[in-house]
N, C-alpha and C positions, 0 to 999 in steps of 0.2 A: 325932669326925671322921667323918663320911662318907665311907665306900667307894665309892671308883673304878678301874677298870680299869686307867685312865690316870695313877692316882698314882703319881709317880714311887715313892713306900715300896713302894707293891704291885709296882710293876713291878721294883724292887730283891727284895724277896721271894721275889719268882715265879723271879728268878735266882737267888738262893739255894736254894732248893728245888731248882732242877733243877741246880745245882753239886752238891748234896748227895746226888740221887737214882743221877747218873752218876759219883762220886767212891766212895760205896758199892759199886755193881757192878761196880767197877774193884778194887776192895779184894778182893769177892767173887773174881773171876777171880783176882786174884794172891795168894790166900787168906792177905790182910793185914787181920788184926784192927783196927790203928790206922785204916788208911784206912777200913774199915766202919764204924766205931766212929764217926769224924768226919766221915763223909758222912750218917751216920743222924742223928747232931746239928745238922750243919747243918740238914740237913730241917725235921725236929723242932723249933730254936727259930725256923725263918721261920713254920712253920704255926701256932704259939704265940703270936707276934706279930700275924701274918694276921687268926686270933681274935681281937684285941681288936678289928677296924675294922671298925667300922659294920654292919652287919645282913646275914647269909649270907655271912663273907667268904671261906668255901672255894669259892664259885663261880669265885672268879677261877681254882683249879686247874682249873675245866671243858676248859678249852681243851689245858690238859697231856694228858689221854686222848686226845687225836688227835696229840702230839708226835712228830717222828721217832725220838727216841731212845726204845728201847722200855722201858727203865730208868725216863726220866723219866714216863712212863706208867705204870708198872706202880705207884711209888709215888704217884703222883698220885691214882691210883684205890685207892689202900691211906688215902690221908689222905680222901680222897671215900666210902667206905663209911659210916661214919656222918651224915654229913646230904645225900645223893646217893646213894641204895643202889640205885638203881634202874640207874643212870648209869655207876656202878664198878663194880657185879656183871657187867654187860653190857661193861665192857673189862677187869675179869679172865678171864671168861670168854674174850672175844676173844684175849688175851693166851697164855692157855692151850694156845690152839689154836692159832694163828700162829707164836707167838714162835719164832726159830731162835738164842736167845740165850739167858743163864740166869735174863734177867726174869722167862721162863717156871717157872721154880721158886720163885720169890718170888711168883708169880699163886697160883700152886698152893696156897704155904702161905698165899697170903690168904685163899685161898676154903676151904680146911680152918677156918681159926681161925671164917671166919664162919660157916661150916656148924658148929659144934662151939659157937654160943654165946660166940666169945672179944669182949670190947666191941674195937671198934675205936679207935686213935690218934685 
């Protein structure tokens, strides 16, 4: 199947993913295990699925790094460090330094795991 922007799956996905990315950092804040737990899954099997379609299909997260929610960003560019590293490093780092939220400590330990060698998701 060829990937499209416009595919209704991708486009289902890409909502999952950022259901997943802001349901996490709501957990985070309300330091609720389950909600973390099930927002990181969510995430986890859109971009799992994402993979199977058609050739670079985590471009379509590109557009997440400029997201208003700073959550769906910060994961966006955590699932974007391995084939985009140029792209995520540059909105962790953004993220870093901006964020007035607690994406900003989730940027932080991205860029630890990558600086330290960890493979990314």
């Amino acid at each position: 199947m060829e990937m499209q922007q416009q595919h209704p799956l991708v486009e289902w996905l890409i909502g999952q993913f950022k259901r997943g990315a802001i349901v996490t950092h709501f957990g985070y804040q309300d330091e609720n295990d389950a909600m973390q737990t099930a927002g990181i899954a969510g995430a986890k099997e859109a971009v799992e699925i994402l993979d199977n379609l058609g050739s670079d299909p985590r471009s379509a997260l590109i557009p997440l790094l400029e997201d208003p929610d700073w959550s769906v960003r910060v994961f966006a560019a955590i699932y974007l460090k391995k084939t985009h590293p140029l792209q995520a490093l540059a909105a962790l780092n953004d993220i870093r330094s901006r964020c007035p939220t607690n994406a900003q400590w989730t940027a932080v330990r991205a860029l630890g795991d990558f600086e330290s060698g960890e493979p990314p998701p």
